[in-house]
C-alpha positions as CSV (number, residue, x, y, z in Angstrom):
1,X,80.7,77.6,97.3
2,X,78.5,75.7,99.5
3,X,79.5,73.9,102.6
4,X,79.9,70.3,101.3
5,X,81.9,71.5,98.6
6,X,84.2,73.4,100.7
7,X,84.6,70.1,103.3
8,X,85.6,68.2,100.8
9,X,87.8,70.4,98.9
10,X,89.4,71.0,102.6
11,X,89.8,67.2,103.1
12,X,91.5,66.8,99.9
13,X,93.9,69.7,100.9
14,X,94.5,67.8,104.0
15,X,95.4,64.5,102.1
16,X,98.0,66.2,100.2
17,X,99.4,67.8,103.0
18,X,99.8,64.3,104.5
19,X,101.1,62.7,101.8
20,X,103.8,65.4,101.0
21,X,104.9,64.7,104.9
22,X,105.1,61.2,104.3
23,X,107.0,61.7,101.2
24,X,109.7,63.7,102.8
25,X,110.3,61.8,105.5
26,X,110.6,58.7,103.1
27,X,113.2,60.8,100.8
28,X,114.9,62.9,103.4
29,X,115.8,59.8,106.2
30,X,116.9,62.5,108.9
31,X,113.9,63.9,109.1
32,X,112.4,63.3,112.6
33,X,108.4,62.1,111.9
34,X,107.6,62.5,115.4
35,X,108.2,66.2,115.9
36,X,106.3,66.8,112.5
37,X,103.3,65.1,113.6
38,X,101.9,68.2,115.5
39,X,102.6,70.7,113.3
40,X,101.5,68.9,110.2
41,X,98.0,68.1,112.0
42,X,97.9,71.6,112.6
43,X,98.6,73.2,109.3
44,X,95.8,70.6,107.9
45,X,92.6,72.2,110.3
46,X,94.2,75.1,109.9
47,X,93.6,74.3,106.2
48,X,90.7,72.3,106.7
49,X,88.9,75.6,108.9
50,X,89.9,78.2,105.9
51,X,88.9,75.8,103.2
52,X,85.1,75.0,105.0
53,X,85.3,78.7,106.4
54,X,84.8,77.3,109.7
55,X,86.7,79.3,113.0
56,X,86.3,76.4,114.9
57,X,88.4,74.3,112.8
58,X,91.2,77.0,113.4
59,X,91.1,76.3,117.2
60,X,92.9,72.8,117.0
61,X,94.5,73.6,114.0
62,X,96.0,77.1,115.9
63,X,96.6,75.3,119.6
64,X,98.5,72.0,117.7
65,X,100.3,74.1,115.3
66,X,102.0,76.1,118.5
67,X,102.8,73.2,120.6
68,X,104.4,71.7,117.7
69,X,106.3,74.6,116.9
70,X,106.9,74.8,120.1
71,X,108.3,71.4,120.3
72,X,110.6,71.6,117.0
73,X,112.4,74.7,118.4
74,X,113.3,73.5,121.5
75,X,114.0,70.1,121.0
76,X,116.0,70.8,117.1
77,X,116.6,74.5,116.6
78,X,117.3,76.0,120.1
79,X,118.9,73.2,121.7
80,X,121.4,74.9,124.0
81,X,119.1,77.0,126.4
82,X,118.8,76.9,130.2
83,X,115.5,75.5,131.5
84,X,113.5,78.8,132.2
85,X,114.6,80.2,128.7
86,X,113.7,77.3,126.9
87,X,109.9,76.7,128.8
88,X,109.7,80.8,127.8
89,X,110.1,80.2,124.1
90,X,108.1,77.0,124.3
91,X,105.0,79.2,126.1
92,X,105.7,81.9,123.9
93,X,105.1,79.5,120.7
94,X,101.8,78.1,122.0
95,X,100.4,81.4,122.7
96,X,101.4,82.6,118.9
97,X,99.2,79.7,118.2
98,X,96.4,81.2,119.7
99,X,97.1,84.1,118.5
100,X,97.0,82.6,114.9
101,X,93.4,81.6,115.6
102,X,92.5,85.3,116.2
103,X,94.5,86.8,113.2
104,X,93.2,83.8,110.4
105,X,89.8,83.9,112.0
106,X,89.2,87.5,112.1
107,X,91.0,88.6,108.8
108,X,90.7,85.4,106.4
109,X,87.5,84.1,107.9
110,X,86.0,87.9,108.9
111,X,84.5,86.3,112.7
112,X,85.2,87.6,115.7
113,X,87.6,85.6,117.3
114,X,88.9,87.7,120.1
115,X,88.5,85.4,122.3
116,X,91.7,83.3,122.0
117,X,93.8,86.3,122.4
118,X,92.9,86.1,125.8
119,X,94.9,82.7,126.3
120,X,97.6,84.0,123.8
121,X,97.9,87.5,126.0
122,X,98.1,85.4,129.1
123,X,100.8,82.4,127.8
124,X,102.8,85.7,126.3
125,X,103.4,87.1,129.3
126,X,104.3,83.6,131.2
127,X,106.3,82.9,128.4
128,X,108.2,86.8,128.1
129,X,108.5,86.5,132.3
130,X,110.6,83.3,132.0
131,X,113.2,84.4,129.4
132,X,113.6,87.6,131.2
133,X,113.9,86.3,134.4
134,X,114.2,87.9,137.7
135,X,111.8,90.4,138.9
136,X,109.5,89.5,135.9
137,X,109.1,85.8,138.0
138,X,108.9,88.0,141.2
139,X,106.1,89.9,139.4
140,X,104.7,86.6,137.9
141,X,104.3,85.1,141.7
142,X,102.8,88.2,142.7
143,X,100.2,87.7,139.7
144,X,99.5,83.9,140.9
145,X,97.9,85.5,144.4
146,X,96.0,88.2,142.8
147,X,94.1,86.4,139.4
148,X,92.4,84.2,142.2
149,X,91.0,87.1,144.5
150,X,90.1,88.7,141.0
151,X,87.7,85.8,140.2
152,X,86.3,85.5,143.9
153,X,85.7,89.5,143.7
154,X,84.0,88.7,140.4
155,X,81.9,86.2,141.6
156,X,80.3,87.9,144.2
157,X,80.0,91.0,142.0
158,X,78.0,88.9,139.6
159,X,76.1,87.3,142.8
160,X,74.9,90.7,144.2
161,X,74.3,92.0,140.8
162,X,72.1,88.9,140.3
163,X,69.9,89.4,143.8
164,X,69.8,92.8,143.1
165,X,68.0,92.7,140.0
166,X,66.0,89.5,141.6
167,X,64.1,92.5,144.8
């Protein structure tokens, strides 16, 4: 199927999708709008990136998907959590956003998207440190003085490297 084809077949998927949210919140009157806004834009690129076979699509689609997860659980579901508990599951959802872009775009769409488990590895263990607590925050304030001496080492590395190559 070419391209346009699949654009528009994807924009029509994302019309329904909208309409069906408008349509429940018109039938079901409880139904907050405002915490579905985020996860419904995110299920439609989500959609929109399968249906055009497009990983970039999945980014937004992945990244608003998580935060509104992320924002329905904490603020509906989970309700009754102490502060570092609750900002744990909440980074815990946006990196299984992330991760989502990885797992759609490297099995559905068959590209390489290994990339955004590097955000999703480092938001799960942010997320995992604060519902554990304790030493795992010791360890995570520990972490916050070394990733910085890790990119100044890398910087020079990739300096030296550079001059070396240049005599």
């Amino acid at each position: 199927m070419e391209i346009k084809n699949r654009n528009t077949i994807a924009a029509g998927i994302g019309m329904i999708a909208l309409g069906a949210l408008f349509l429940l919140v018109q039938v079901f009157e409880n139904i907050d709008f405002g915490m579905l806004i985020l996860p419904a834009m995110g299920i439609i690129f989500l959609a929109w990136g399968l249906g055009a076979r497009q990983v970039g699509l999945l980014i937004p689609g992945g990244i608003l998907s998580g935060i509104g997860v992320a924002l329905v659980l904490t603020e509906n579901v989970l309700t009754n959590l102490d502060g570092d508990t609750e900002g744990g599951i909440f980074v815990l959802a946006i990196a299984a956003g992330f991760a989502l872009v990885w797992l759609l775009g490297t099995l559905v769409l068959r590209q390489s998207s290994w990339w955004a488990l590097i955000p999703a590895g480092i938001m799960g263990v942010i997320g995992a440190a604060l519902m554990i607590g304790g030493q795992a925050l010791e360890a995570l304030e520990l972490i916050n003085y070394i990733w910085p001496l890790a990119l100044i080492i890398g910087g020079l590395v990739i300096i030296f490297r550079m001059r070396g190559n240049q005599q």
